[in-house]
LOZADO-403558 format. One line per field, with one value per residue (C-alpha): residue in one letter; x, y, z; residue number from 1. Coordinates in Angstrom, 3 decimals. Example, Ala and Ser with C-alpha at 12.3 -4.5 7.8 and 13.67 -1.06 7.14 Angstrom:
r <- [A, S]
c1 <- [12.300, 13.670]
c2 <- [-4.500, -1.060]
c3 <- [7.800, 7.140]
k <- [1, 2]
% end
This chain:
r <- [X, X, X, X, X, X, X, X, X, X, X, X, X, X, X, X, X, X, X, X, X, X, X, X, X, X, X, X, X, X, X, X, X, X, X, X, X, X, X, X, X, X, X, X, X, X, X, X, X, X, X, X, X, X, X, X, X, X, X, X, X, X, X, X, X, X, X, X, X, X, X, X, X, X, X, X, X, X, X, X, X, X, X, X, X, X, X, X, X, X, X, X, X, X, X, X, X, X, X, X, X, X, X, X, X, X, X, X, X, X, X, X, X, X, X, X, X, X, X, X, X, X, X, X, X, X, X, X, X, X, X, X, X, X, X, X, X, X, X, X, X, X, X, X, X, X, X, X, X, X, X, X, X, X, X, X, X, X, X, X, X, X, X, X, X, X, X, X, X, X, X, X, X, X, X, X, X, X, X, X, X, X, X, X, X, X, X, X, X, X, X, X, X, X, X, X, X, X, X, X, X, X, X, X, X, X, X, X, X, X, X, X, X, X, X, X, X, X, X, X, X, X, X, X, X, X, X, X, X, X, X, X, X, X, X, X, X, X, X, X, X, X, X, X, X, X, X, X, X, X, X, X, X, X, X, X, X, X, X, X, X, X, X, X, X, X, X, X, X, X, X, X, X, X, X, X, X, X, X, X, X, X, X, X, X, X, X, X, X, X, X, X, X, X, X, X, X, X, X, X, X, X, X, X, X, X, X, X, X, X, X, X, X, X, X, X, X, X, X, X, X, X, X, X, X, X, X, X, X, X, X, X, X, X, X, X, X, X, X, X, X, X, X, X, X, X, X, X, X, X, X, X, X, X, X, X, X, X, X, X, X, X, X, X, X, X, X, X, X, X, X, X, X, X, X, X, X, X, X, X, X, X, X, X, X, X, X, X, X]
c1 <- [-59.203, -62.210, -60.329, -57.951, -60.476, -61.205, -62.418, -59.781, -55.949, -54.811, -57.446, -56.244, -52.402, -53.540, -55.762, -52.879, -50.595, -52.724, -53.313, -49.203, -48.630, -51.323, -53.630, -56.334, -56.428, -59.137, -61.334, -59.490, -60.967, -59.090, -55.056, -55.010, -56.355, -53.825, -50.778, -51.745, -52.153, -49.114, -47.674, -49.298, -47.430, -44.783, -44.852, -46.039, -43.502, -40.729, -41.242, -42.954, -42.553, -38.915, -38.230, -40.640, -38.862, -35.557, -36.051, -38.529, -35.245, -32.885, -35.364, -35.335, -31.138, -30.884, -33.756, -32.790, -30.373, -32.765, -30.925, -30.509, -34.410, -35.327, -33.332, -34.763, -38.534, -39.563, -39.829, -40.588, -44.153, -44.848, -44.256, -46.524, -49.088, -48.137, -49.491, -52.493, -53.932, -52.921, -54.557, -58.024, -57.749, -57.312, -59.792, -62.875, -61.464, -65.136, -67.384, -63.974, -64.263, -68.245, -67.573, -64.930, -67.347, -70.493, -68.789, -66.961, -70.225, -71.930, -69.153, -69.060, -72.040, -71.559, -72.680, -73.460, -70.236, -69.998, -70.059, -67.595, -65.236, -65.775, -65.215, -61.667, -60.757, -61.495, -59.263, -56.423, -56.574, -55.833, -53.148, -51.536, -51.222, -50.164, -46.825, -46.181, -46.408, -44.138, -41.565, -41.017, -41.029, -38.455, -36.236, -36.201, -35.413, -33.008, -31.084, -31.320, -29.736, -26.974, -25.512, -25.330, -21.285, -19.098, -20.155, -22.759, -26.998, -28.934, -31.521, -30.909, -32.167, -31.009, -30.149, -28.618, -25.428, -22.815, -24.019, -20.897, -19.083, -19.616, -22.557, -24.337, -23.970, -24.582, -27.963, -28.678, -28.484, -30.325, -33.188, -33.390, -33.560, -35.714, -38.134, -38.343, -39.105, -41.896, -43.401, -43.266, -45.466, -47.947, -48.430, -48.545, -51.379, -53.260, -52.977, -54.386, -57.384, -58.760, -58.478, -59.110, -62.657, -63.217, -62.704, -64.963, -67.829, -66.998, -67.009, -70.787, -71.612, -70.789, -72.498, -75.914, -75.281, -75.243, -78.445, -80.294, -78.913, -80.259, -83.326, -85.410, -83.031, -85.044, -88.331, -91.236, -93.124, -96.820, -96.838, -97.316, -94.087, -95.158, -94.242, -96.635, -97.923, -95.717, -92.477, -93.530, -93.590, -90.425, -88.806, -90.456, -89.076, -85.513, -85.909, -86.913, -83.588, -81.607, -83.070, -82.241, -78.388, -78.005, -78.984, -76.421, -73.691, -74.558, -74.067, -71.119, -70.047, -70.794, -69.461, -66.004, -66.658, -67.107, -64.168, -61.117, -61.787, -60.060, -56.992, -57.415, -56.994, -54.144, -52.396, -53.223, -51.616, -48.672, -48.032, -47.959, -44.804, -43.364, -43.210, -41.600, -38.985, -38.211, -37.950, -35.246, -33.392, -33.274, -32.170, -29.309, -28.276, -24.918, -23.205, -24.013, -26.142, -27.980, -28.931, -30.781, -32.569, -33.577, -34.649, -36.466, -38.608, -39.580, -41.003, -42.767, -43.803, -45.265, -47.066, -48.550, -50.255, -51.928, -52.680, -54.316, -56.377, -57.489, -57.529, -60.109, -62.287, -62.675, -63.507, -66.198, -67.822, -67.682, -69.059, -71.987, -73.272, -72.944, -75.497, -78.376, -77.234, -76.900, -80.806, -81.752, -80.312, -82.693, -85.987, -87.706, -90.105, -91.193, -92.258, -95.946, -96.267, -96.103, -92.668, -91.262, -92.472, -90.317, -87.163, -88.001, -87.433, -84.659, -82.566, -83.657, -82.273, -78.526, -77.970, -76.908, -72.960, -71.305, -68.592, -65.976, -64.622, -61.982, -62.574, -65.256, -62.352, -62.061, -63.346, -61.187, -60.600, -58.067, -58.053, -57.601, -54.451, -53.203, -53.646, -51.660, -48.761, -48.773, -49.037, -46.182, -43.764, -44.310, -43.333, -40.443, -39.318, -39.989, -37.531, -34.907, -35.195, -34.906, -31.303, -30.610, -30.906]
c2 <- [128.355, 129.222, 128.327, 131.430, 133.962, 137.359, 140.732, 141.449, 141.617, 141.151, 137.986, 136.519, 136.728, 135.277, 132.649, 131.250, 131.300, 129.587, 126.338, 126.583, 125.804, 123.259, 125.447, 125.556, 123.266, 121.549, 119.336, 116.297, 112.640, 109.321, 109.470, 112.784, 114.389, 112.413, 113.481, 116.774, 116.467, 114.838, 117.660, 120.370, 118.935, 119.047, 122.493, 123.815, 122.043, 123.204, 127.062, 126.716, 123.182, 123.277, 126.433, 126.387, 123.423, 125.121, 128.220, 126.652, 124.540, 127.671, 130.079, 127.009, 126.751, 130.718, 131.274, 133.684, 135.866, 138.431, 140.025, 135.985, 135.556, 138.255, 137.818, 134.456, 135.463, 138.293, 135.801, 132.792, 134.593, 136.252, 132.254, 131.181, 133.651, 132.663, 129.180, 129.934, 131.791, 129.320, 126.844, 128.661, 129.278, 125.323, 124.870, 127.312, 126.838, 126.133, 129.444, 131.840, 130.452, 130.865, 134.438, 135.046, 133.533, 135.588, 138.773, 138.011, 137.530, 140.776, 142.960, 141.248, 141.669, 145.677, 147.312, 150.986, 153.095, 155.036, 151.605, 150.081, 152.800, 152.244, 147.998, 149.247, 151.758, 149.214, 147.054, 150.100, 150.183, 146.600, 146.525, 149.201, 147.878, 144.073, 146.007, 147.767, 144.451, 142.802, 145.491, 146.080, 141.814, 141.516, 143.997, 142.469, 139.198, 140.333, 142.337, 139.502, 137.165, 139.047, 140.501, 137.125, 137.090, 134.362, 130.883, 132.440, 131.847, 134.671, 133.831, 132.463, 128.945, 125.367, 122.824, 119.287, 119.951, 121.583, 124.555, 126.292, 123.252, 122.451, 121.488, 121.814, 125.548, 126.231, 123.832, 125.458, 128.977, 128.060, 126.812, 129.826, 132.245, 130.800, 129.551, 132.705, 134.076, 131.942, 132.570, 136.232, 135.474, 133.607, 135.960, 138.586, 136.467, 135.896, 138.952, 139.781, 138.045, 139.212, 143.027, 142.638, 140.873, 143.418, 146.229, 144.152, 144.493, 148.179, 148.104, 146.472, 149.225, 151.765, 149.832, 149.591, 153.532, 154.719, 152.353, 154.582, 157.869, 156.866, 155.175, 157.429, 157.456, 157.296, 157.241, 158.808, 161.623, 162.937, 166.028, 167.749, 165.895, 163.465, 159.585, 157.627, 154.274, 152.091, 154.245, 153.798, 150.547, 150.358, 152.121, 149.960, 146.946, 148.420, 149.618, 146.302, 144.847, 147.318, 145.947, 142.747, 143.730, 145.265, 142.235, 140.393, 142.336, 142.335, 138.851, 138.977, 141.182, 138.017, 135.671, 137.694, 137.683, 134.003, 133.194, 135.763, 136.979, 134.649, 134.626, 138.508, 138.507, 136.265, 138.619, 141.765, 140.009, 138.790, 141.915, 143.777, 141.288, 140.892, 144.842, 145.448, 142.989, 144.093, 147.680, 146.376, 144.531, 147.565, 149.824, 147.684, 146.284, 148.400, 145.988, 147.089, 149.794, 147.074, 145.185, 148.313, 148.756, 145.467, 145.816, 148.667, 147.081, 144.459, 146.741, 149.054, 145.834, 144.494, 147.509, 147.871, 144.157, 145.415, 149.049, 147.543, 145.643, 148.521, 150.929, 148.346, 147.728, 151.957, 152.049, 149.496, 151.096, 154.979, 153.297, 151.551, 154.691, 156.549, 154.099, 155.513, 159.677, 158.136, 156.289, 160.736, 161.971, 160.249, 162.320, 161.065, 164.299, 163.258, 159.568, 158.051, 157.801, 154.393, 153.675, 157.108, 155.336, 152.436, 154.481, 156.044, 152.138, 151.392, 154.250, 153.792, 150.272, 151.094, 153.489, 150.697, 150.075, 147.004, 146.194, 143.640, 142.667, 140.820, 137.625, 139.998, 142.035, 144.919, 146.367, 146.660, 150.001, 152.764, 153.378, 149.821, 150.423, 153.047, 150.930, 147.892, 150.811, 151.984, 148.496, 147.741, 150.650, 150.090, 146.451, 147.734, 150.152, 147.570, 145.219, 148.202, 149.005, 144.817, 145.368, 148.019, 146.452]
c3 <- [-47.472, -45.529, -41.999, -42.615, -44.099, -42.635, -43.456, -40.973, -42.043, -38.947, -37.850, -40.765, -39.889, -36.409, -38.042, -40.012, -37.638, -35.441, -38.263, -38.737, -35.165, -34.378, -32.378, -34.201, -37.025, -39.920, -38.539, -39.209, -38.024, -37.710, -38.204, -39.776, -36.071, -34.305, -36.427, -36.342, -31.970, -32.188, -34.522, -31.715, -28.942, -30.417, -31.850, -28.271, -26.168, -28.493, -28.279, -24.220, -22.844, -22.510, -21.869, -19.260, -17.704, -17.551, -16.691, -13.498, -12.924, -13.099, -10.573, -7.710, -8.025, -7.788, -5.061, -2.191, -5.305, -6.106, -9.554, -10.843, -9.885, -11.088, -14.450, -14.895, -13.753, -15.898, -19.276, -17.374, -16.026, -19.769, -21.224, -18.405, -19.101, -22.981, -21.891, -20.143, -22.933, -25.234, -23.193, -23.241, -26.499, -27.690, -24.768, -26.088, -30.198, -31.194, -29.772, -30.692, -34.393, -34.189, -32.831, -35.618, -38.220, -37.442, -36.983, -40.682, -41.881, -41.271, -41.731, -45.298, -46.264, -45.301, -48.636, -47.557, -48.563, -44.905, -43.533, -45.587, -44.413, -40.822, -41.902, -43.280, -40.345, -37.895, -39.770, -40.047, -36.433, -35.764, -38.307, -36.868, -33.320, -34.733, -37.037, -33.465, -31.817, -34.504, -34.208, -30.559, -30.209, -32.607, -31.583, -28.296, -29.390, -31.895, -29.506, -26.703, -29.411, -30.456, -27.082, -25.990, -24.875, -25.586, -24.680, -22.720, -23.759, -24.411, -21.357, -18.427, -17.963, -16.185, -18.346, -17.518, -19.601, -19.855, -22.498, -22.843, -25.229, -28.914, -29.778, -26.929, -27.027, -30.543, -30.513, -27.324, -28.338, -31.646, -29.313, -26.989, -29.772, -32.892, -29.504, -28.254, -31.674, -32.151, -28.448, -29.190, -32.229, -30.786, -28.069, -30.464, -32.260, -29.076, -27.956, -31.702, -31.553, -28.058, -29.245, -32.866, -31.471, -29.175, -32.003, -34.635, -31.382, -31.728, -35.094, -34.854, -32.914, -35.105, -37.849, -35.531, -35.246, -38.374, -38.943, -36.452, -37.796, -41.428, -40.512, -42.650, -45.621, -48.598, -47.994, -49.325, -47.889, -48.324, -49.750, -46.158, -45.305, -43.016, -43.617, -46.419, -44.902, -46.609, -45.757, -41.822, -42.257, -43.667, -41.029, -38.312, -40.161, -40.005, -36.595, -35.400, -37.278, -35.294, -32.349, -33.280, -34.103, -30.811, -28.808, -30.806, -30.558, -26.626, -26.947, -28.461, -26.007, -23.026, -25.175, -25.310, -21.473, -21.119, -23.024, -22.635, -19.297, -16.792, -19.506, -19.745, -15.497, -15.467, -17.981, -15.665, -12.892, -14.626, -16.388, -12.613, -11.971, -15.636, -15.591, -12.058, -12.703, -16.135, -15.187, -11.924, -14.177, -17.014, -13.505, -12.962, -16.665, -18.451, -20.188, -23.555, -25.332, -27.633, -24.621, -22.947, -26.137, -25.955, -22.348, -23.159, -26.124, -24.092, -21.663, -24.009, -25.927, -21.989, -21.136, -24.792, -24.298, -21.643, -22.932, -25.928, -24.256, -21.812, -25.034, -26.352, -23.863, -23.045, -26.795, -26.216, -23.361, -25.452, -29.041, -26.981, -24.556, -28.195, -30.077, -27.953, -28.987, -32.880, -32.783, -31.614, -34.530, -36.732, -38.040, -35.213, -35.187, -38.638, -37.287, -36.173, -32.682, -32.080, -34.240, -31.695, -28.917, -29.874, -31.202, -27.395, -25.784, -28.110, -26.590, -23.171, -23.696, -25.444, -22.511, -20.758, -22.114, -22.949, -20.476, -20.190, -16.660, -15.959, -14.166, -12.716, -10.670, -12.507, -15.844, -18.557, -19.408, -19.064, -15.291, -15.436, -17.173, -14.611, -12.220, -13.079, -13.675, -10.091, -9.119, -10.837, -10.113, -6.273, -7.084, -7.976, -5.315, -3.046, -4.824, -5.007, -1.024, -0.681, -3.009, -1.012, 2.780]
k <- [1, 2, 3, 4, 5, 6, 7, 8, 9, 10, 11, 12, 13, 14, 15, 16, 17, 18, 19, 20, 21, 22, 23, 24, 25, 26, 27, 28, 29, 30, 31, 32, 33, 34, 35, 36, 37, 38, 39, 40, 41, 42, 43, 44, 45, 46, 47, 48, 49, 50, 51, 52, 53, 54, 55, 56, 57, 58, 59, 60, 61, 62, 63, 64, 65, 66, 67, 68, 69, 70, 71, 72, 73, 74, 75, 76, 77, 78, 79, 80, 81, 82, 83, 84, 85, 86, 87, 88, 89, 90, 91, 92, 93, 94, 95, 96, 97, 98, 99, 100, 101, 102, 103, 104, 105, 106, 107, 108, 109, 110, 111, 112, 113, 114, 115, 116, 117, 118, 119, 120, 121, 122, 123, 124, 125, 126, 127, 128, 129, 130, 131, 132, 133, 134, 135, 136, 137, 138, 139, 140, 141, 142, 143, 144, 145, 146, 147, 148, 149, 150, 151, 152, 153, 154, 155, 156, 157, 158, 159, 160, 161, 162, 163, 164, 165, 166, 167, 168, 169, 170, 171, 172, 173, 174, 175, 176, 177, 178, 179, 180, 181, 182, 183, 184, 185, 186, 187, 188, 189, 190, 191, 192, 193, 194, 195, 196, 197, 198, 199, 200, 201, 202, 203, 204, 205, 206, 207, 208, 209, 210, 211, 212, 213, 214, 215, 216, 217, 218, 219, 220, 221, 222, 223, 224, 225, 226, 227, 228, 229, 230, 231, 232, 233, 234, 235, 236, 237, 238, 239, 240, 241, 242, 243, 244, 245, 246, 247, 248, 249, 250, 251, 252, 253, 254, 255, 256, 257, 258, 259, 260, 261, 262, 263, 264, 265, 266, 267, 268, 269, 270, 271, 272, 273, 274, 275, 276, 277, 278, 279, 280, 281, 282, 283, 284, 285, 286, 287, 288, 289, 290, 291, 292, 293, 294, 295, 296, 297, 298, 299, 300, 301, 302, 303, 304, 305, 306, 307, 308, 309, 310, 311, 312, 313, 314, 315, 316, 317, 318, 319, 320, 321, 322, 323, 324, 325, 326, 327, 328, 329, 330, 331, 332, 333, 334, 335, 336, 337, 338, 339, 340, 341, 342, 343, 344, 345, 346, 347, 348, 349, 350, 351, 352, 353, 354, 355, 356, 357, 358, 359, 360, 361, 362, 363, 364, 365, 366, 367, 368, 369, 370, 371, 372, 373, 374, 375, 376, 377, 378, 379, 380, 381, 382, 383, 384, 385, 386, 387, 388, 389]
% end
């Protein structure tokens, strides 16, 4: 099924995760489109919508208790960031899958054995970070599930019953958890496709480099070693299709801007508070070991989304200052002066890095990352000396 295919293992697992729960689906006319809208709303209000609901409901009756707000806030701000990206995402569906589907296409059609290799490490790397993802999400769920004591939810949250008699605990409680399973999928998957895009950009890039490095692979030379006529014009052909390359993958790298980097700002800001609260509710939490491990998952797992997508956008800047060093390494002493003269322009012009902001704050990179960790840590001593007074 074209809709799910990727050269990317980890694109893929997003892709059909996406088409399971109605976010992005075929492109169905008539009925079929409105059953599967219906189907969407459905899906979405079932694992955010209600949850949402309740645990807004919950944070108004326990405002002025800082420990209960805090208790209730720190998974009500990572579903509302949840939302917002989901949002943009179902909001900008069509240039993501155009994005998806042109970088699929060139990496491909990658037949050179080096650049397979790089095609498959950038799709190690990816793979790597989603099993990470997928194990510190489910160990926080898992242990939020079963440390739940008796009668009591695993999550705080309001709802107009009373929770704690049969059945309306035990459909309750199956609600919190197999919801918050499926959120912490989906944000796994969005969180997926932002940095798996921004690696296949880097990925590009490294392509485009090793272009420039073997511009002059084999060729023939005169017998004094200098380029034949038809071998220079080869090379001008290739270096004009490395030109070419680079201006796409610069668009890429706007396009990623246009459409992640409002999403990629709220996350920054909602990670600041999602990781303060998280850490004063770990400083004060003892009833049992399995719960700390919990609490500590879900903190690595919160400052990981963010790291990855700081990690990412560092890489992007380094692979795109290293394209111009990569078109020097060629034979350029062996070239006619007018195709140096152009090699000359095409590295005056990759000197300039690809960058991605966000919301056009701050770039995304690792000081970023630092950052949003003091932030966050003086968050939280302010919240302790609040406890404290």
């Amino acid at each position: 099924m074209k809709l799910v295919q990727n050269v990317n293992f980890s694109l893929r697992c997003m892709l059909i995760v996406f088409l399971l729960f109605g976010i992005w689906g075929p492109n169905y006319t008539g009925l079929k489109k409105l059953f599967y809208n219906v189907y969407s709303f459905f899906i979405l209000m079932f694992i955010l919508g209600i949850y949402i609901i309740v645990q807004v409901c919950d944070l108004i009756q326990v405002w002025g208790n800082l420990p209960l707000m805090t208790a209730t806030v720190f998974l009500l701000f990572t579903n509302l960031a949840l939302g917002t990206k989901l949002l943009n995402a179902m909001w900008k569906k069509d240039r993501i899958r155009a994005m998806l589907e042109e970088t699929n296409d060139e990496l491909c059609n990658e037949s050179r054995q080096t650049g397979i290799e790089i095609v498959r490490s950038c799709d190690r790397e990816t793979t790597k970070q989603l099993f990470v993802c997928i194990v510190l999400s489910y160990t926080t769920a898992i242990g939020w599930a079963s440390t739940a004591e008796k009668n009591q939810l695993p999550l705080r949250a309001w709802y107009p019953y009373d929770t704690s008699k049969t059945p309306a605990y035990q459909l309750t409680y199956a609600h919190q958890t197999i919801a918050l399973s499926l959120a912490a999928t989906m944000n796994i998957c969005m969180d997926t496709l932002v940095t798996s895009l921004i690696c296949q950009c880097r990925c590009r890039l490294r392509l485009l480099a090793l272009s420039l490095r073997t511009l002059c692979h084999d060729l023939d030379f005169s017998e004094k070693g200098a380029m034949t006529d038809a071998s220079s014009t080869i090379v001008s052909e290739r270096l004009q299709n490395c030109v070419v390359r680079h201006q796409t993958i610069l668009a890429q790298t706007k396009l990623l801007q246009n459409c992640f980097s409002e999403s990629i700002f709220a996350q920054f800001c909602v990670s600041m508070i999602i990781l303060c609260v998280t850490a004063y509710q770990l400083a004060f939490e003892s009833t049992s070991l399995a719960r700390v491990i919990s609490m500590v998952a879900y903190l690595t797992v919160m400052m990981l989304q963010v790291f990855l997508y700081c990690y990412q956008g560092n890489q992007l800047v380094e692979e795109s200052e290293s394209v111009s060093g990569a078109a020097y390494e060629c034979p350029w002493y062996i070239l006619s002066i007018p195709i140096r003269q152009s090699l000359l322009l095409v590295m005056t012009r990759t000197r300039r890095a690809a960058r991605l902001t966000a919301a056009g704050f701050t770039e995304i990179s690792l000081s970023t990352f630092m950052s949003i960790i003091k932030a966050s840590y003086t968050f939280f001593t302010v919240l302790q000396q609040m406890e404290e007074d």
